[in-house]
Jmol script that loads the backbone (N, CA, C; Angstrom):
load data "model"
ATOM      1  N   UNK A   1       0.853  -1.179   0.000  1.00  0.00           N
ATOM      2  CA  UNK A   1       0.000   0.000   0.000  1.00  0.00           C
ATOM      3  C   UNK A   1       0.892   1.232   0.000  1.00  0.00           C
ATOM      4  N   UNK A   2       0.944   2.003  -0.940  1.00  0.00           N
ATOM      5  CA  UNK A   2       1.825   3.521  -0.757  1.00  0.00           C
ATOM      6  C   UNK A   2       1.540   4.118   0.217  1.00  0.00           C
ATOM      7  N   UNK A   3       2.263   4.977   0.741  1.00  0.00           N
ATOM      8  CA  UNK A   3       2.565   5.910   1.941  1.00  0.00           C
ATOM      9  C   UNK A   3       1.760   7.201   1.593  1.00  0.00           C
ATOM     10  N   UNK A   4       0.769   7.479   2.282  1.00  0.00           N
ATOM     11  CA  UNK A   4       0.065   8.946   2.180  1.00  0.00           C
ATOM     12  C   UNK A   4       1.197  10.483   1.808  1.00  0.00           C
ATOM     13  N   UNK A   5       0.875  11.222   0.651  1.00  0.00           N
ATOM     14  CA  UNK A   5       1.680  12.343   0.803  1.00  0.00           C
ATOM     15  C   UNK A   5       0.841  13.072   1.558  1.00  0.00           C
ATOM     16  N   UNK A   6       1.982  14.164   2.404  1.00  0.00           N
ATOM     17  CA  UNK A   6       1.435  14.996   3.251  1.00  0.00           C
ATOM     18  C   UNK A   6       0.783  16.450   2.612  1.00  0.00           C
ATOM     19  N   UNK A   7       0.192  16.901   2.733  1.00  0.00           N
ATOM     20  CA  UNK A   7      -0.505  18.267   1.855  1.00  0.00           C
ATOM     21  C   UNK A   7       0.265  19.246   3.119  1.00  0.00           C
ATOM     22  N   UNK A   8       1.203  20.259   2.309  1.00  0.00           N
ATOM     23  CA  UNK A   8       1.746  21.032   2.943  1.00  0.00           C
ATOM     24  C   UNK A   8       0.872  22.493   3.062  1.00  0.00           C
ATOM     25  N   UNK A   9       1.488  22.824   4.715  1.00  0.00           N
ATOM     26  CA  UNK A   9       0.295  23.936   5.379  1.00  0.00           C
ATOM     27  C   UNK A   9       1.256  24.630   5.494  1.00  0.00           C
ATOM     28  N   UNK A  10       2.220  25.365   4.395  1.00  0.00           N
ATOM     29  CA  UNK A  10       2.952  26.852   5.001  1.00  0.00           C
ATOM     30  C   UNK A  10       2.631  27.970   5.984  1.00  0.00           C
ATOM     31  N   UNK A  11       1.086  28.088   5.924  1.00  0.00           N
ATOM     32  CA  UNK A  11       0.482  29.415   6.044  1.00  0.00           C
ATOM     33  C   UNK A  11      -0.151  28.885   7.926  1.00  0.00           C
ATOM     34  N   UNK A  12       0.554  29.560   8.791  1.00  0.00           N
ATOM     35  CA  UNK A  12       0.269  29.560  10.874  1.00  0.00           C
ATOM     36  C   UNK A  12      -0.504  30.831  11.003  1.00  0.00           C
ATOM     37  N   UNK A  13      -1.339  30.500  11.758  1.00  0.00           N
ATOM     38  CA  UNK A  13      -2.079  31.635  12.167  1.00  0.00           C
ATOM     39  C   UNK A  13      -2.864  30.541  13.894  1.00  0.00           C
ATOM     40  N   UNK A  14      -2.773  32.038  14.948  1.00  0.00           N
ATOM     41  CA  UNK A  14      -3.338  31.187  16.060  1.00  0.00           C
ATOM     42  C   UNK A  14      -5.237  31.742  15.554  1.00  0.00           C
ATOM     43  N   UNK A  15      -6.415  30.866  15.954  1.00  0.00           N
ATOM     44  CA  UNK A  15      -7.316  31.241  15.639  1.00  0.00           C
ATOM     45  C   UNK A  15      -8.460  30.914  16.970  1.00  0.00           C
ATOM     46  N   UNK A  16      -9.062  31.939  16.976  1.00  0.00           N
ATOM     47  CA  UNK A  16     -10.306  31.778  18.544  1.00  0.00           C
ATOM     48  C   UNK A  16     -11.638  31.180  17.958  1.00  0.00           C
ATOM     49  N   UNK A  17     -11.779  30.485  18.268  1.00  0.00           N
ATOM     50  CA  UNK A  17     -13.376  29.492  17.768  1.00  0.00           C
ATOM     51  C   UNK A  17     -14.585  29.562  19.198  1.00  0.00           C
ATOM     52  N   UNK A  18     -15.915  30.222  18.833  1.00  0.00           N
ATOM     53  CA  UNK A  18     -16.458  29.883  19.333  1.00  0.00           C
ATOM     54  C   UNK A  18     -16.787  28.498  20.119  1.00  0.00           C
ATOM     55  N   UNK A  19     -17.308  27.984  21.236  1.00  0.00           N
ATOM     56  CA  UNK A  19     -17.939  26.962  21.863  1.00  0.00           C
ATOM     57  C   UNK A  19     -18.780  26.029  20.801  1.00  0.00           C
ATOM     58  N   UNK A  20     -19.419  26.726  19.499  1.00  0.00           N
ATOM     59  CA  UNK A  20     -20.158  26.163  19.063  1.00  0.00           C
ATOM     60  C   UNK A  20     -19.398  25.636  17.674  1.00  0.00           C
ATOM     61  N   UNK A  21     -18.896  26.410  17.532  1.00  0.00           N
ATOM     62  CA  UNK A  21     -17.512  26.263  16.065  1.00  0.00           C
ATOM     63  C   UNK A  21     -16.805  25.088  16.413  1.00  0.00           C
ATOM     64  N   UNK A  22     -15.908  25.193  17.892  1.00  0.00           N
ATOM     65  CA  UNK A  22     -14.974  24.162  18.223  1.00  0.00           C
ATOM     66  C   UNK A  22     -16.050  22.854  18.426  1.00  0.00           C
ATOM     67  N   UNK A  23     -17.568  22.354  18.803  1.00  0.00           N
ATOM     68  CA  UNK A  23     -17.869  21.628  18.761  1.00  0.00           C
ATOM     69  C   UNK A  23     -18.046  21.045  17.364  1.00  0.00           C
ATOM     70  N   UNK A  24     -18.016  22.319  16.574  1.00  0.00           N
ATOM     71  CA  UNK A  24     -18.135  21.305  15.051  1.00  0.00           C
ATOM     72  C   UNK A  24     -17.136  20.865  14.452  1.00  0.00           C
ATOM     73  N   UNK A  25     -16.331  21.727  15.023  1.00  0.00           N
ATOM     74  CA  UNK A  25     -14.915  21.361  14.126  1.00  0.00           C
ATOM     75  C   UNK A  25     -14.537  19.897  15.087  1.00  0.00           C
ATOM     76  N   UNK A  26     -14.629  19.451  16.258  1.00  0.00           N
ATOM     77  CA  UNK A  26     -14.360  17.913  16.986  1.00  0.00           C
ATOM     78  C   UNK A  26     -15.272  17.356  16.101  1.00  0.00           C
ATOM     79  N   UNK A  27     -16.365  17.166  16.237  1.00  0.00           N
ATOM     80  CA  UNK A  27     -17.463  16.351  15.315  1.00  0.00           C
ATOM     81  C   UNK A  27     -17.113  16.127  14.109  1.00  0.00           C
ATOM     82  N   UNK A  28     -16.438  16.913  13.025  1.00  0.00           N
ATOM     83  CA  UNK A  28     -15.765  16.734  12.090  1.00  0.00           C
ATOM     84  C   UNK A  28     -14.354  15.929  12.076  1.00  0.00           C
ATOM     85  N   UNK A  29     -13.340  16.329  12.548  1.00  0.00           N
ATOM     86  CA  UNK A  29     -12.752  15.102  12.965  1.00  0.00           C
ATOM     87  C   UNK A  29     -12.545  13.811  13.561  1.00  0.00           C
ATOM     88  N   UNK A  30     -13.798  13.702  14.636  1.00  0.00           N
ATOM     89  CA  UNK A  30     -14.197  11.984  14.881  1.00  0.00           C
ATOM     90  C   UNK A  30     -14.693  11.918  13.409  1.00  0.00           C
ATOM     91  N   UNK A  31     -15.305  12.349  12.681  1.00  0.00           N
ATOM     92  CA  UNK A  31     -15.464  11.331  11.532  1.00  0.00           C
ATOM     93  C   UNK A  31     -14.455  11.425  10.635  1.00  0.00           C
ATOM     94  N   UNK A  32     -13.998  12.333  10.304  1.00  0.00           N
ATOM     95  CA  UNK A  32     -12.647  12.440   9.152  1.00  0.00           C
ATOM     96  C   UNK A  32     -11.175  11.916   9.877  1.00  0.00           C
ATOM     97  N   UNK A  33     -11.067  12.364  10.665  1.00  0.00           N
ATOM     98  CA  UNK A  33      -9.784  11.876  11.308  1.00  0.00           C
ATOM     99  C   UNK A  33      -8.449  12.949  10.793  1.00  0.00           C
ATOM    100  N   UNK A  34      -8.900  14.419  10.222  1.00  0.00           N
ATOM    101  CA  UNK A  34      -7.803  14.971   9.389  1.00  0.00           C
ATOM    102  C   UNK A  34      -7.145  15.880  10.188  1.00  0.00           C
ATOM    103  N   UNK A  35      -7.451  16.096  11.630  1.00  0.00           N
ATOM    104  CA  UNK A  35      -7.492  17.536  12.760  1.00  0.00           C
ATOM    105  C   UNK A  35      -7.309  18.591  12.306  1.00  0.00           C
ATOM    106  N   UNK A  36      -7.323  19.311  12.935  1.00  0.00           N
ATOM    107  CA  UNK A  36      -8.035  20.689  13.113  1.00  0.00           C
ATOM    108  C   UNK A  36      -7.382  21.595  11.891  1.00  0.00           C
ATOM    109  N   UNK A  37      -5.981  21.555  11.297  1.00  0.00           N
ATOM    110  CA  UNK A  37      -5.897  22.417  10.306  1.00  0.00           C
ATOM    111  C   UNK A  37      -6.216  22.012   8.934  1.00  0.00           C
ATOM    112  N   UNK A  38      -6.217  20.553   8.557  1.00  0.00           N
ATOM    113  CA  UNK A  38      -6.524  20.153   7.556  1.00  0.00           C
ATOM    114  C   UNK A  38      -8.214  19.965   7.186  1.00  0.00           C
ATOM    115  N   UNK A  39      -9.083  19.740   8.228  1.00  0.00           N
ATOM    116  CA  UNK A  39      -9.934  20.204   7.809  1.00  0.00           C
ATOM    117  C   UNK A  39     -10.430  21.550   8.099  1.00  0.00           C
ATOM    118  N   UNK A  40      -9.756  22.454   8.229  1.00  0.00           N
ATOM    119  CA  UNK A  40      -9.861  24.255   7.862  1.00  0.00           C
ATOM    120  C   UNK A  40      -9.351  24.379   6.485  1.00  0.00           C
ATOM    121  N   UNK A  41      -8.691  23.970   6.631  1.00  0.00           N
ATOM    122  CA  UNK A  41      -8.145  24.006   4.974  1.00  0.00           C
ATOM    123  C   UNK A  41      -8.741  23.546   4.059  1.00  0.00           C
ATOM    124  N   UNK A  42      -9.550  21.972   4.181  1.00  0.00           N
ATOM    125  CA  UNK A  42     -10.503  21.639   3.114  1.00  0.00           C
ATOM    126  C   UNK A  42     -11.864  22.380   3.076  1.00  0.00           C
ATOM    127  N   UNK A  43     -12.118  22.911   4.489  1.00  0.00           N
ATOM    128  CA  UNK A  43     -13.448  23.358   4.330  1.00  0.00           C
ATOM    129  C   UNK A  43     -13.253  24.525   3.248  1.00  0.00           C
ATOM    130  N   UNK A  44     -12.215  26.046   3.589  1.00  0.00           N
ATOM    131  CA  UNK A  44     -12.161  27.128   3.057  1.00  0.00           C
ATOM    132  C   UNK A  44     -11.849  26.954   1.944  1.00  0.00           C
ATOM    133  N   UNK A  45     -10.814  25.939   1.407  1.00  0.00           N
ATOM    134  CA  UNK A  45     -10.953  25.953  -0.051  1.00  0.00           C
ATOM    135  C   UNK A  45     -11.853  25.482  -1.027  1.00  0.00           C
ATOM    136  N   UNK A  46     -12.789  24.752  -0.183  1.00  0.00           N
ATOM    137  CA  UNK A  46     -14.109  24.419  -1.017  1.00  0.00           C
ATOM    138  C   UNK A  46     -15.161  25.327  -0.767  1.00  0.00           C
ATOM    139  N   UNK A  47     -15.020  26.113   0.187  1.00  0.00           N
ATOM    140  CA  UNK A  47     -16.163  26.628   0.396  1.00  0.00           C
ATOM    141  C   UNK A  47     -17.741  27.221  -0.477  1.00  0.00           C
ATOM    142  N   UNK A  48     -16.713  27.686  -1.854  1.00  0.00           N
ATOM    143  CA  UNK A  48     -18.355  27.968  -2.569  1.00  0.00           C
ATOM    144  C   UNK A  48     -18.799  26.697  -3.334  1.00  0.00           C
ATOM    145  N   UNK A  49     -17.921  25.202  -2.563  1.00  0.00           N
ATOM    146  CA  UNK A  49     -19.063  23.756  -3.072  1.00  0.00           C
ATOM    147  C   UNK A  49     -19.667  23.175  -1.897  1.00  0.00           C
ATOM    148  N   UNK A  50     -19.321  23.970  -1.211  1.00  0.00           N
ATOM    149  CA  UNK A  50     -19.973  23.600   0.301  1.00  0.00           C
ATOM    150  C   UNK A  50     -20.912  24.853   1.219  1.00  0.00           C
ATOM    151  N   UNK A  51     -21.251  25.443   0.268  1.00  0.00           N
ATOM    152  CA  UNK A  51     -22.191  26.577   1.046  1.00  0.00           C
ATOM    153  C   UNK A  51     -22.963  27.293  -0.230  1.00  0.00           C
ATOM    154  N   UNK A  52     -23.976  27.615  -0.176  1.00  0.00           N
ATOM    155  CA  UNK A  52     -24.595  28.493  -0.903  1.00  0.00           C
ATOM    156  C   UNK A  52     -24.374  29.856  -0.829  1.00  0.00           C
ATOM    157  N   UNK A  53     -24.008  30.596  -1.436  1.00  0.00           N
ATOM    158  CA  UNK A  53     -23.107  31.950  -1.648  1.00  0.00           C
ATOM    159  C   UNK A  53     -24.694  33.194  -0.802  1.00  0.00           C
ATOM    160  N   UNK A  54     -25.779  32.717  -1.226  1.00  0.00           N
ATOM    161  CA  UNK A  54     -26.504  33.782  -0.762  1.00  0.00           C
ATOM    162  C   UNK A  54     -26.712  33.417   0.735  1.00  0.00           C
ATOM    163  N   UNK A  55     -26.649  32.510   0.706  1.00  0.00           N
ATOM    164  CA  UNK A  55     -26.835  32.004   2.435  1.00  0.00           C
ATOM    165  C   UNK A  55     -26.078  32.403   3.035  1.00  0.00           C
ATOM    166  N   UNK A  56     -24.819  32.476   2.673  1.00  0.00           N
ATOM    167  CA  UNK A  56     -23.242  32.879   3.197  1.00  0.00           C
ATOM    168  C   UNK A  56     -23.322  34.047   3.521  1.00  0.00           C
ATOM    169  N   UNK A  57     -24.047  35.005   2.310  1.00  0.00           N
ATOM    170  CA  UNK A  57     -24.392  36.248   2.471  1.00  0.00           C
ATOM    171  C   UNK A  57     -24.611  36.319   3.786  1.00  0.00           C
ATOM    172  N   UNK A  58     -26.386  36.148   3.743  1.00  0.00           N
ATOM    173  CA  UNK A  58     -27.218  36.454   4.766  1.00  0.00           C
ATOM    174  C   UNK A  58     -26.739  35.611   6.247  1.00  0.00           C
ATOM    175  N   UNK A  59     -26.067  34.828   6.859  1.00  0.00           N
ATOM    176  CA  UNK A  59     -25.046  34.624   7.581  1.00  0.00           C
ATOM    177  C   UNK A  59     -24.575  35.710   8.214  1.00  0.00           C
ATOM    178  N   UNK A  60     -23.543  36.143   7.495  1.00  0.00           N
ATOM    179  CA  UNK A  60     -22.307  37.358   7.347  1.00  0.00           C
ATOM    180  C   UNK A  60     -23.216  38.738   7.527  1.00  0.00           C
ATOM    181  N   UNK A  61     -24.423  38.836   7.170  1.00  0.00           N
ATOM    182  CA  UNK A  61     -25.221  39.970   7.513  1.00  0.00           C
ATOM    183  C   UNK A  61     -26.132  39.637   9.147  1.00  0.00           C
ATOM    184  N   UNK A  62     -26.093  38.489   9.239  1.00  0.00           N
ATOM    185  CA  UNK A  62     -26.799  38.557  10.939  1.00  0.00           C
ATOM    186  C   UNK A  62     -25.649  38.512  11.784  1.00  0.00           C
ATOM    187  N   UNK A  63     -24.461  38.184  11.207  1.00  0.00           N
ATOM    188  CA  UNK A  63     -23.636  38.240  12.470  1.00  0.00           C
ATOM    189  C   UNK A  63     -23.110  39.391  12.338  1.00  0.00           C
ATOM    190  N   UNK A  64     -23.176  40.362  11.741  1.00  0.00           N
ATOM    191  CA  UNK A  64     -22.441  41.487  11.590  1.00  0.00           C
ATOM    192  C   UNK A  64     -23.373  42.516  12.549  1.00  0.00           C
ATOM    193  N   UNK A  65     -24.935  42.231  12.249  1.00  0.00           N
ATOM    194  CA  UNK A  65     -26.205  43.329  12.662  1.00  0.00           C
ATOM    195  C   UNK A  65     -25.853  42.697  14.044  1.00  0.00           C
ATOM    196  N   UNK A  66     -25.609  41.859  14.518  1.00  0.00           N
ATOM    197  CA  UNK A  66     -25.656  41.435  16.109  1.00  0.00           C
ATOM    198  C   UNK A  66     -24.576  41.800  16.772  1.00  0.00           C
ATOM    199  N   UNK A  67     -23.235  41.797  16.358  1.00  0.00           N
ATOM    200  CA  UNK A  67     -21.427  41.348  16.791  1.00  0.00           C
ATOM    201  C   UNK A  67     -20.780  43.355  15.965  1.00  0.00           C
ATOM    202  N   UNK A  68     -21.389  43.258  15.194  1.00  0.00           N
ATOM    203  CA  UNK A  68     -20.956  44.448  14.690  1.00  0.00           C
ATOM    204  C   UNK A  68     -19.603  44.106  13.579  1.00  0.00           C
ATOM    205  N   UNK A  69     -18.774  45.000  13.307  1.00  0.00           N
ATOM    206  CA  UNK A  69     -17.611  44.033  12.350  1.00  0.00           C
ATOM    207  C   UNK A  69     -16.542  45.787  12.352  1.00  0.00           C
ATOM    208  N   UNK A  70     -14.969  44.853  12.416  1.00  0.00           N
ATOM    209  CA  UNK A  70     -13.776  45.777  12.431  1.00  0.00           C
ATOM    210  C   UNK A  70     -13.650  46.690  11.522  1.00  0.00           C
ATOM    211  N   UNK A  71     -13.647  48.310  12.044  1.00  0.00           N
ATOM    212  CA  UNK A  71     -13.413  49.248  10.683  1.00  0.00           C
ATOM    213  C   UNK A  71     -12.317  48.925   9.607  1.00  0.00           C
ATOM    214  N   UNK A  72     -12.430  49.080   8.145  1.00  0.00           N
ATOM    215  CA  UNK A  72     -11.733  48.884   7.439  1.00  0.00           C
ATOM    216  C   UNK A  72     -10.606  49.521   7.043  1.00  0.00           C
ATOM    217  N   UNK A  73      -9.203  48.489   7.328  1.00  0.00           N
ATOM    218  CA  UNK A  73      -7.988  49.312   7.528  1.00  0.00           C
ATOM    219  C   UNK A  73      -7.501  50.685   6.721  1.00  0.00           C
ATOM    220  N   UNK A  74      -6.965  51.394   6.698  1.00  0.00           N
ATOM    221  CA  UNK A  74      -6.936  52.491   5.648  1.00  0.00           C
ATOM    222  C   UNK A  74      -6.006  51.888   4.882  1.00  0.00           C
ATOM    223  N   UNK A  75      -5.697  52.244   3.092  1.00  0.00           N
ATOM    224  CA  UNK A  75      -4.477  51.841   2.744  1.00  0.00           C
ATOM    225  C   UNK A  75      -3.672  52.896   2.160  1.00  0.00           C
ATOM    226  N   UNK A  76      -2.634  52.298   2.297  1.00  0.00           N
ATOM    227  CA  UNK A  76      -1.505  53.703   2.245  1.00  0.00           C
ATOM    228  C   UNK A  76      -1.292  53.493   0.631  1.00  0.00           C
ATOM    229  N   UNK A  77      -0.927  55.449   0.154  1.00  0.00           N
ATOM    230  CA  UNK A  77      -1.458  55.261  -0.925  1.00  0.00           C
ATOM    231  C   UNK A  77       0.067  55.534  -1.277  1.00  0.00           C
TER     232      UNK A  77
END
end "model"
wireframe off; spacefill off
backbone 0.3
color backbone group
């Protein structure tokens, strides 16, 4: 049987997950078995085959009307 290649993760970042996030993201790995960065990585790069783009929308618009969202950085010109 060949030896699994590893899918390389250049890109570290520390990240804060809700109570309800981190329960999905465990639930996802008892069944996949891929932990925690590899399936971040499969989810976000599939994401518009795994979510409906207007849903995503409207998502991103209730958590924003509730949580509010970070002013947008200025860029230097």
């Amino acid at each position: 049987m060949p030896k699994a290649k590893r899918y390389p993760l250049p890109k570290r970042f520390n990240a804060a997950l809700s109570e309800k996030a981190y329960a999905n993201l465990r639930l996802l790995n008892d069944r996949w078995h891929l932990g925690n960065n590899y399936l971040l990585v499969v989810l976000l790069e599939n994401l518009d085959r795994v979510t409906d783009p207007e849903e995503l929308d409207a998502v991103y618009r209730e958590f924003i009307a509730e949580y509010g969202a970070p002013a947008k950085p200025e860029t230097e010109s």
